[in-house]
N, C-alpha and C positions, 0 to 999 in steps of 0.2 A: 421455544423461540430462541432468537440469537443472544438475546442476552441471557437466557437460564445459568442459573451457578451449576457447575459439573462438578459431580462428585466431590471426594475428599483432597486431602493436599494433595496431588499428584498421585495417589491410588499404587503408588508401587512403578510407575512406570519407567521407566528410562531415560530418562532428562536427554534434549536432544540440543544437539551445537552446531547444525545444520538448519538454516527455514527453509522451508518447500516453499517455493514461488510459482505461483502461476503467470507467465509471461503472455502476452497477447500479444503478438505484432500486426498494427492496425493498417492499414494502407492508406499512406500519408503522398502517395500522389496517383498522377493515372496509371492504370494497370489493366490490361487486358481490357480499353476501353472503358472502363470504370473509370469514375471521379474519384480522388481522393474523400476520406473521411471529411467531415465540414468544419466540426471539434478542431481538427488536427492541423498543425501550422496554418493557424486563424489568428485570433487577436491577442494579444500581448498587455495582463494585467494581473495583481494582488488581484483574486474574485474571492474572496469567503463569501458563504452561505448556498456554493454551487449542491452541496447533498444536503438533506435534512438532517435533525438533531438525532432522531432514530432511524437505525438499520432498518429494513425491510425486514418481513418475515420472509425474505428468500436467503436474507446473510448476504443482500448486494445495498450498495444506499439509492437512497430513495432519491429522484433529484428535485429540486428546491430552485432551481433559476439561476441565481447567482446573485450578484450588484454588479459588474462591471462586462458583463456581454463576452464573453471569453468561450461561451457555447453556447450552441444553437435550440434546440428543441430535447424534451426531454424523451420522444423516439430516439435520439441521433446522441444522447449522453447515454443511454441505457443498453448501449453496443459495447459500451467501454469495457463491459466487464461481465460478458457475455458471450458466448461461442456465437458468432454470424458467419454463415458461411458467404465469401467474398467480401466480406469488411475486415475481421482476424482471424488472424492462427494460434492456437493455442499452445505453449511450449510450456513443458513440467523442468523447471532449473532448482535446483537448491544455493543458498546465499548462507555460507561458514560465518558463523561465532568465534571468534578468536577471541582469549584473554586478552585484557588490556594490559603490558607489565608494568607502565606505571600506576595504575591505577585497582590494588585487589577487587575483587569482586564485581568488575566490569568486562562486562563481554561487549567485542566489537567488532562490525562491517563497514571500510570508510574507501568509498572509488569514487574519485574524482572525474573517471573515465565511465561510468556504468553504462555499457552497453553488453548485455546477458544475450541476445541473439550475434550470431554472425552476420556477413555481410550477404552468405547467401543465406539465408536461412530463411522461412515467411516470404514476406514481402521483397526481402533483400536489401541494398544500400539505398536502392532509386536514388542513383550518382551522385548519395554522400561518400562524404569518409567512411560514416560507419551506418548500424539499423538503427537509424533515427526511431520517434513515433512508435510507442510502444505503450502497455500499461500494466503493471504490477500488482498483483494480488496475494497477500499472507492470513492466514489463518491459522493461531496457535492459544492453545489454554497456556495458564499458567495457576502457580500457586501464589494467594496473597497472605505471607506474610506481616504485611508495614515493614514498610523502609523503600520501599522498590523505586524504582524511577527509568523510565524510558524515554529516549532521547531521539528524533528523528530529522536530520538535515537534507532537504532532496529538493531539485526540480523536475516537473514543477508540480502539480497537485499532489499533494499529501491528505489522505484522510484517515484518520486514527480511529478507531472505535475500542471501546472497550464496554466490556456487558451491555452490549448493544446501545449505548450510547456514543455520540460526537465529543472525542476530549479533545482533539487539535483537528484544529482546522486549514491545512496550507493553498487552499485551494488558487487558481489560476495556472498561466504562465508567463513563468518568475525564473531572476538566479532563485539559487539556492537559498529556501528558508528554514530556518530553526522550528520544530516544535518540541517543548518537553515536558512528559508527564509524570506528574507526581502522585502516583498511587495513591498516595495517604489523603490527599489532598482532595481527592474524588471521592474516598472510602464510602463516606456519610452518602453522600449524594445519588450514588451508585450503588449502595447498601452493601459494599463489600465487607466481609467478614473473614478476619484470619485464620489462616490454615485451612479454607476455601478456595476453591481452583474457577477460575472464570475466562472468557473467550476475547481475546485479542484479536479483531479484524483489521487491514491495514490495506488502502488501498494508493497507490499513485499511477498518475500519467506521467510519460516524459511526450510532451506533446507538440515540441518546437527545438530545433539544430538553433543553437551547437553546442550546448553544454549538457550533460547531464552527470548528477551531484547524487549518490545515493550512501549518507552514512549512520548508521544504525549505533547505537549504545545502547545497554540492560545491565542491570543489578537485579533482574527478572532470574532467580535461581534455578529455576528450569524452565523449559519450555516442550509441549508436547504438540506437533505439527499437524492439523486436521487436513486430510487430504481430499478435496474440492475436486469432483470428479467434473 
């Protein structure tokens, strides 16, 4: 299942400073007669509790409703993060790990501007500035250590999992909110054991113009990128 422990601490492999992102550009208006997505530049709110507290056993979350009406039906959330043909496109991007140099031992991704598709690219601008309406997908092990902490600031839905549990929740659309996890802090809960390697899933929406916030921090000493065919 998606939360299984993998192997040993990183098994030899090649620590990676690149994430493989899977990008979806969703169609966020009319297009070839088609209606825009109904998720997509819709209602404007903080929603926690839109996915459940566990992953699916497909490695997608499960959906949960929400509190604040921010989506519609859980058909029409379950696109999000799904090849549909005529809803999205699928685009393989990689998001660079840079050192932090003030800070050792922290690797970082911080755009204020994130927009990973071009203007033609999917769906295209549909007469923004940029490719609005999109949604993010990471999938990486890692070794735990203690000490580790992962930090993620984005709009607007954020959903964090780790061994197949819900650790942060940023769900709606929102500016830009904080979530940070503290590995240690989960250990027990999550039955992490050090010098065991475990699966990091990460999903967001950018689901409303005009802003979009995507900045990533790790003291995660390596990462090994599962590639999501």
């Amino acid at each position: 299942g998606a939360g299984a422990r993998i192997g040993g601490g990183g098994g030899g492999t090649a620590c990676e400073r690149e994430v493989a992102a899977v990008i979806g550009d969703v169609r966020s208006g009319e297009k070839d007669g088609q209606p825009k997505h109904p998720d997509f530049e819709y209602r404007v709110n903080i929603d926690p509790g839109i996915v459940a507290p566990l992953l699916g056993g497909d490695g997608k979350p499960v959906y949960a409703g929400g509190t604040k009406g921010t989506t519609t039906t859980k058909e029409n959330f379950d696109q999000w993060y799904r090849d549909v043909v005529g809803v999205n496109i699928h685009f393989d991007k990689t998001i660079p790990l840079s050192p932090d140099p003030t800070r050792p031992g922290y690797f970082i991704y911080d755009d204020d501007a994130f927009f990973p598709l071009g203007n033609d690219e999917g769906w295209g601008n549909q007469y923004l500035a940029h490719n609005y309406d999109f949604t993010t997908e990471i999938h990486v092990t890692f070794p735990y250590n203690g000490g580790e902490v992962f930090t993620f600031r984005g709009d607007d839905d954020v959903f964090i999992f780790v061994a197949g549990q819900l650790v942060s929740d940023l769900g709606g659309v929102h500016n830009a909110l904080t979530g940070t996890v503290v590995m240690d802090d989960w250990a027990s809960r999550l039955g992490l054991v050090a010098g065991q390697s475990y699966r990091m899933d990460i999903f967001q929406a950018e689901r409303h113009c005009c802003d979009s916030h995507f900045h990533l921090e790790t003291t995660l000493s390596c990462i090994t990128n599962i590639i999501i065919q």
